[in-house]
Structures are given as structure tokens and as C-alpha cells.
N, C-alpha and C positions, 0 to 999 in steps of 0.2 A: 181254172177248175176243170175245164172241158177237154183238156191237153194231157191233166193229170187221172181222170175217169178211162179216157181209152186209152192211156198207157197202162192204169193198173186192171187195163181188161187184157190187151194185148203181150203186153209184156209176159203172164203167165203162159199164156197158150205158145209163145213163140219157146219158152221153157221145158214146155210138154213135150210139144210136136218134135222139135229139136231138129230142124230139115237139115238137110245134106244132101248132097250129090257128089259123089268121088269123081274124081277124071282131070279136075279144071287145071288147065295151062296158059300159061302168057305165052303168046305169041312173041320173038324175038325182033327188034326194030334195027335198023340199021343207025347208030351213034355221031355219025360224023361229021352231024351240023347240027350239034348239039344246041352251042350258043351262036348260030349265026346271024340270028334276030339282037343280037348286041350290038352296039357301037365299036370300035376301038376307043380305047385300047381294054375294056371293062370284057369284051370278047377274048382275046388274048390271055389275060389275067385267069377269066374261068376259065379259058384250053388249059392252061398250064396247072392250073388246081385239080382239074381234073385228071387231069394226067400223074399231078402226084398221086393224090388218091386211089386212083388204079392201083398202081406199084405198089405204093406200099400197106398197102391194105387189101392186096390180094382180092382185087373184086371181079376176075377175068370168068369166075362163072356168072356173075350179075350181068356182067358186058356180055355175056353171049346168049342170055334168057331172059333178055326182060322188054317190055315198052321202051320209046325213048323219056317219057314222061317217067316214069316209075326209076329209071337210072337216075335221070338228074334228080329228084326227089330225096334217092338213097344217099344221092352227093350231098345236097343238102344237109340230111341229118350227120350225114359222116362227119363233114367240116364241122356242123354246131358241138356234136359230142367229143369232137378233138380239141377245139375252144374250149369248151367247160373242164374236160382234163387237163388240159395245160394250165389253165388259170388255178383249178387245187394242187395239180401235182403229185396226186397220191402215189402210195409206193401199192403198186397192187399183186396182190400174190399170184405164185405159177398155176393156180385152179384158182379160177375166180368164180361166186357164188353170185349173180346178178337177178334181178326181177324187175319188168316191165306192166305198170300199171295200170289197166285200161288202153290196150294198142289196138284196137277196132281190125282190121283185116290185118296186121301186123305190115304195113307192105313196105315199111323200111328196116324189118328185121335183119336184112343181110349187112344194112349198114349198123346197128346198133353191135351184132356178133361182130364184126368188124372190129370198131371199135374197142371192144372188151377183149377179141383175139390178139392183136398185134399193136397198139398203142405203144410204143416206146420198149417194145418186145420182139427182135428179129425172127427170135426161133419160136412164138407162137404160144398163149393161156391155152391151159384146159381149161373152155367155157362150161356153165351151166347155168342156162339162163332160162326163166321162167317168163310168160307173158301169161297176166289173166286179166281173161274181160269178162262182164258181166251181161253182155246183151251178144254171143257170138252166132245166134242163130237168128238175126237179122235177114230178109233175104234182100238180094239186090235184085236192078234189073236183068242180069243173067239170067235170073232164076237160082242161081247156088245163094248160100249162105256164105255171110261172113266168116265164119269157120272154116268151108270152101277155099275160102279165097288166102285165109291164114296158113293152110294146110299147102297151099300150092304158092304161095310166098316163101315157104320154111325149106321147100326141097331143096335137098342139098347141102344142108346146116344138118353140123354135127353137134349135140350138146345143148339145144333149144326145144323149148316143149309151150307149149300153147293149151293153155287149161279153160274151158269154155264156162267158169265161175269167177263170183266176186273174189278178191281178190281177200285171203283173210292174213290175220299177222303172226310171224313163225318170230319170239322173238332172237334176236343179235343173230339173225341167218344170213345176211347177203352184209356183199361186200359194197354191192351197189345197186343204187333202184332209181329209175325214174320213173318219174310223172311227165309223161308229153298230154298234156293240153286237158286238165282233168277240170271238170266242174266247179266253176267258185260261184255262179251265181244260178238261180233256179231255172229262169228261162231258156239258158241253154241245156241244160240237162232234160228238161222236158220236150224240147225240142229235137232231140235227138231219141224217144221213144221212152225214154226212162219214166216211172213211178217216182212222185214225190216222198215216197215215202223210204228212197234206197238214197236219196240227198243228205248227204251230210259230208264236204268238204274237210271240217274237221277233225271227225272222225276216219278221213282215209287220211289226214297227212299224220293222224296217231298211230295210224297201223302201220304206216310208211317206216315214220318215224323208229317205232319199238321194233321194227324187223331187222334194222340194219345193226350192224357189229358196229363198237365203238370204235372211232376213226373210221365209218366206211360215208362212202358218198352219196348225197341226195340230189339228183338233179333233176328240174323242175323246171317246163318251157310252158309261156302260154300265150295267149293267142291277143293281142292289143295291148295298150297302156292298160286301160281299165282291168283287166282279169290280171295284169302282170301287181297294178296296186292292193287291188282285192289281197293276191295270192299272200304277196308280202306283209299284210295287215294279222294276216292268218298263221304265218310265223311268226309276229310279232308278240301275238296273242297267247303265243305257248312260249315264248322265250327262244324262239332260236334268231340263229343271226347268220343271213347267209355272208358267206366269205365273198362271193360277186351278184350284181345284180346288174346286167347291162343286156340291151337290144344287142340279137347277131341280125347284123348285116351280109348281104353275100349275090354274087352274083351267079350263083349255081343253080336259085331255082327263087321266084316271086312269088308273093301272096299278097292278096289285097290285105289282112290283117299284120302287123311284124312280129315276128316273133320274139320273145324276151327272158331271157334266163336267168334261174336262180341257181346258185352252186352252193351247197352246204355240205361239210363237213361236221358229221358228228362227235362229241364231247362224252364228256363221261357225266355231265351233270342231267339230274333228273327234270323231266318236263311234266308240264299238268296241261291239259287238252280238255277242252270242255264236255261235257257232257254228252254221252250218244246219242244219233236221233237217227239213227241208219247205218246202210252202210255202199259204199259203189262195188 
């Protein structure tokens, strides 16, 4: 109750004031002991993924502006969103229409454009990819905002826009949406500054849901076993059925939690979502 009082104090005023500071840049890290903290041959293995990675997905402006933390990071999601497409296999069209859910500083954006640009595409999508969060004028300890920091993650990308609002539903618009690591349970939602009263899980996998084109893709990572069962209980609940549900593994980048995927494929059959009680 006391988590949910100063959020729904703070959370407006951080809506109002709406801080910013223009300018912010990442400092460029030098790459080439990336995974030397590896053993063999699981060192080796990440060189060599990495390296694909690079190549073909054109990440030689990310390799020359970024942290070395924030690279391997980008590797990470690159390999998990190339995982989740090869396991649907979608046939995706020459403009793709995408939206990213809740991506907090977006700071694996280059790898999600990626992703959507050259998947199984030599000569390259027209992207248009949306990301909106609802809390983007967070500030950190910089002093810039979360926005800041989105703003100065995106440079560079052509075709990606960064909308500092919840996130509302345009329906059969995107070809493809994800969910990376969205609220299934309260405690972490309040934990992270949010109002109890913008919780409602089911209602964003509605809005998910009714945004995408039939046959377009939902992918859905989240963060332990427990939020990965929750998530799944939650499309059970409205009838969908993801086509994979498996832990990615990977030796690009660790996290004390694992990460875990859902990949869905939508149908043309009608869903029922329960009741609104908000919205993220």
C-alpha cells in the first residue's frame, strides 16, 4: 500500500514535469575481450556467434558506439529474436510494421531493428517500429531521463520512433510485437515506480493481441520460471496457444534470472480477455 501511495504521487508529477536533457552519448568501449571471462570452448563458441552476428546483421555502427556491456547485451537479444523467428518461420513482408512494448531506455533497440531489417533478408525491410513506455521520464543517476537515454540509443536508426506513452491498441496494425519482460505480477510493477492502478497484465496482452494482423507474430520474454508460468496461465486464459515455449540459453550475455520465451502466431479465431482494470 505504501509503494502504491508514492507511485500514484510520483508517477504524475514525473508525467508533468516530463525532464529531459538533450546531448547524451555512450562513450565507445574497445570489443575484443568481449568473452574472455569464458572458459573454452563456450569462449570460442560466443567469438564465433558474435562474429556471425556482426556480419549479418550489419551491427558495425553498434561496434563502433557503444559500451562493451551494452554490445554484448544487443548480442543477446539479437540471438534470442533470431531464435524465436526461426522457430515460427514467418514469411515477413518488404515493409514491416513492428511495436515494442514497454522497452524502458530501449537500449537493445539496434538489436530488435536488426532483427526486423535483415532476418533471412540480404537486401534489407523497410522497418517501422514503434516502442512505447509508459513511465519514459524516469530520471536516472546521470541526471537525464529515461527518454534521454532512448533518444541516444536510437541514433542512427532509420524507421524507429520512441513514443514516451502507454502503449494503446491500433487494431490488425503490426506485423509484429513484442513483450520483453512486461508485468505479470504486482510486486514487480510497483517496484519499478508504477501506480497500482495502470496494472492490468491482461489487459495489455488484449491490446497486444487485437493490434497484430492475422498471421502476424507475438513474442513474449520474461524474466524466471515463475513470470514465464504466470505469463502462460494468461494466454491460456484467453485461448491462445503459443507455438514454442522454451528457456534461451546463451553465452553472449548472463543474468541472475533466465530468460524464457513464448512465440505466438496469431489465427483468425476470436479471443475473450477478461475484464479491464487498466492499462501499462
Amino acid at each position: 500500500m505504501l509503494s502504491d501511495l508514492r507511485n500514484s504521487a510520483d508517477y504524475p508529477l514525473r508525467q508533468w514535469f516530463r525532464w529531459q536533457r538533450p546531448g547524451l552519448k555512450f562513450r565507445n568501449e574497445p570489443k575484443s575481450d568481449l568473452y574472455d571471462h569464458l572458459p573454452q570452448p563456450a569462449r570460442q563458441f560466443a567469438q564465433e556467434t558474435a562474429a556471425r552476428l556482426l556480419d549479418e546483421y550489419r551491427l558495425s555502427d553498434l561496434y563502433h558506439a557503444s559500451t562493451a556491456e551494452n554490445y554484448r547485451e544487443n548480442l543477446f537479444y539479437l540471438e534470442m529474436l533470431e531464435q524465436a523467428l526461426h522457430t515460427a518461420s514467418p514469411t515477413l513482408p518488404p515493409a514491416i510494421a513492428a511495436a515494442d512494448i514497454g522497452p524502458s531506455s530501449w537500449f537493445y533497440v539496434h538489436a530488435l531493428h536488426a532483427a526486423l531489417k535483415w532476418w533471412q533478408c540480404s537486401a534489407g525491410r523497410e522497418v517501422a517500429l514503434t516502442g512505447c513506455e509508459a513511465d519514459a521520464f524516469r530520471v536516472y543517476l546521470d541526471f537525464h531521463s529515461r527518454f534521454d537515454h532512448a533518444r541516444a540509443h536510437l541514433r542512427g536508426l532509420t524507421g524507429a520512433r520512441y513514443l514516451p506513452r502507454r502503449f494503446e491498441p491500433l487494431p490488425a496494425t503490426f506485423d509484429l510485437i513484442t513483450l520483453l519482460f512486461p508485468f505479470v505480477f504486482l510486486k514487480e510493477h510497483l517496484a519499478w515506480g508504477l501506480p497500482a492502478r495502470l496494472f492490468s497484465p491482461v489487459q495489455l496482452l488484449a491490446d497486444a493481441w487485437h493490434s497484430l494482423k492475422p498471421g502476424g507474430l507475438l513474442v513474449i520474454v520474461n524474466q524466471g520460471e515463475a513470470e514465464h508460468r504466470a505469463q502462460r496461465d494468461l494466454l491460456q486464459s484467453a485461448a491462445i496457444h503459443p507455438l514454442a515455449a522454451y528457456r534461451h540459453e546463451s553465452t553472449l550475455f548472463q543474468y541472475d534470472l533466465p530468460r524464457w520465451v513464448l512465440v505466438v502466431v496469431k489465427d483468425d479465431e476470436p479471443r475473450v480477455f477478461a475484464a479491464k482494470s487498466g492499462r501499462r
